[in-house]
TORKE-20372 format. One record per residue (C-alpha): residue number from 1; residue in one letter; chain; x, y, z. Coordinates in Angstrom, 2 decimals, m for minus. Layout:
<pts>
PT   i aa ch       x       y       z
PT NUM  A  A       X       Y       Z
...
</pts>
This chain:
<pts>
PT   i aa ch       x       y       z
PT   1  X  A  m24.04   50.17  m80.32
PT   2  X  A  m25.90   50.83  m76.97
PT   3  X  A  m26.88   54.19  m75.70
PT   4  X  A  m24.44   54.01  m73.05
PT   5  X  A  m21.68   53.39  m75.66
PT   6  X  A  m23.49   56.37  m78.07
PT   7  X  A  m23.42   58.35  m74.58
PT   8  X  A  m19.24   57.90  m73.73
PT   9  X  A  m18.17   58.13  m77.28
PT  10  X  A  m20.50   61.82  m77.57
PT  11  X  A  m18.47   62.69  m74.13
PT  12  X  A  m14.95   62.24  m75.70
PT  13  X  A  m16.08   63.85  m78.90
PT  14  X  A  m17.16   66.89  m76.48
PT  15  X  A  m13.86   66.53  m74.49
PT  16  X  A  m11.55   66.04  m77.33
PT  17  X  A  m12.34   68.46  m80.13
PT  18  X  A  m14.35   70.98  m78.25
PT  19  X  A  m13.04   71.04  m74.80
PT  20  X  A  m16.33   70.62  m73.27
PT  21  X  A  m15.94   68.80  m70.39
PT  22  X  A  m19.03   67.29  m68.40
PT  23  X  A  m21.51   68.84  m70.49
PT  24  X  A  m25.22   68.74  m69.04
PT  25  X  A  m27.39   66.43  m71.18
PT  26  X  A  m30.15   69.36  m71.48
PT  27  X  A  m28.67   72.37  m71.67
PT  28  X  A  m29.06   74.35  m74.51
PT  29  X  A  m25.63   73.96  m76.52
PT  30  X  A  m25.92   77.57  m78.33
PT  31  X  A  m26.64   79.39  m75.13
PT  32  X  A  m24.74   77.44  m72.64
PT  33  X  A  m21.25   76.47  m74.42
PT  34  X  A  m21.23   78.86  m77.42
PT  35  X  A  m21.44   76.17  m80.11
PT  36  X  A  m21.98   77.42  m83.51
PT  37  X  A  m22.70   76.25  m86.92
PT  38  X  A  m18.73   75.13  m87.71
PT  39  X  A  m18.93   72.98  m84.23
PT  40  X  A  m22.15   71.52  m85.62
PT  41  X  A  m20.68   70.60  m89.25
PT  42  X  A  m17.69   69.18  m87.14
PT  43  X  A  m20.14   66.85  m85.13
PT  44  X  A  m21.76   65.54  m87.69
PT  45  X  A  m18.07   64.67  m89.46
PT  46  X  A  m17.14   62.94  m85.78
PT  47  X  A  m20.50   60.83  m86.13
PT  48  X  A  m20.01   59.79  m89.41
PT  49  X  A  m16.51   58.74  m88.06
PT  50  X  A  m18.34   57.27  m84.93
PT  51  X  A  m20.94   55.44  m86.80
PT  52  X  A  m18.31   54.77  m89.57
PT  53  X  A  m20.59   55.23  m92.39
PT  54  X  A  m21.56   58.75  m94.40
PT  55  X  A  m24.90   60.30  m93.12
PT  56  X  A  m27.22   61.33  m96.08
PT  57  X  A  m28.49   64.83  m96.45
PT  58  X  A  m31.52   63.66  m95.24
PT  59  X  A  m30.00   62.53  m92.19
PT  60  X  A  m28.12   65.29  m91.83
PT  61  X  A  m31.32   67.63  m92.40
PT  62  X  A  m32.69   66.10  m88.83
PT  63  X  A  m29.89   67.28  m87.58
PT  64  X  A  m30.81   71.00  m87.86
PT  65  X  A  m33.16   71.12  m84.80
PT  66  X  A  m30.97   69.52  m82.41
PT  67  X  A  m29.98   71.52  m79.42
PT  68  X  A  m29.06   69.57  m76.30
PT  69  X  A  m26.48   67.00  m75.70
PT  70  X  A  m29.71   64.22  m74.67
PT  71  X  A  m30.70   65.22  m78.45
PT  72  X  A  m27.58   64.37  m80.03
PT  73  X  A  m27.22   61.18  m78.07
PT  74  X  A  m30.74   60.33  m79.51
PT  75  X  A  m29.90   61.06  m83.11
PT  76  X  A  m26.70   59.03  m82.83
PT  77  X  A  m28.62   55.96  m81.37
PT  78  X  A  m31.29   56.08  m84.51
PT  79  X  A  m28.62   56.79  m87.08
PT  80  X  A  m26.98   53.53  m85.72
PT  81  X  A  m30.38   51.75  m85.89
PT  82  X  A  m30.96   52.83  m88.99
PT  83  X  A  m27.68   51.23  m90.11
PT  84  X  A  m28.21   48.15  m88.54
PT  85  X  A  m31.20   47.77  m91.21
</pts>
């Protein structure tokens, strides 16, 4: 999966289950579009769906510190890699 793909699918996710549209790739996601803990657990669930495997708790752990939209798009891009192993 290329970044560009990890990048359009994150957009939809954004669009379709949080009604974030156009989100800025470094904004803060807290402070700028009131996302909360339930919107996090629910974007993990859409990347598991995305990635179409179950992330570990491990995986899920690096998740914790992620703030910005570029960060997600990251994470999604080495949770693919890491699949690809």
């Amino acid at each position: 999966m290329t970044r560009e793909a990890i990048t359009l699918a994150i957009l939809e996710i954004f669009r379709r289950e949080f009604e974030i549209v156009d989100p800025e790739l470094d904004k803060d996601l807290r402070e700028t579009y009131g996302f909360d803990s339930v919107d996090a657990i629910e974007l993990l669930l859409e990347i598991e769906r995305l990635l179409n495997f179950e992330l570990t708790h491990d995986e899920k752990k690096l998740a914790m510190d992620i703030r910005t939209l570029r960060q997600i798009i990251d994470y999604v891009e080495l949770m693919a890699k890491r699949k690809d192993r």
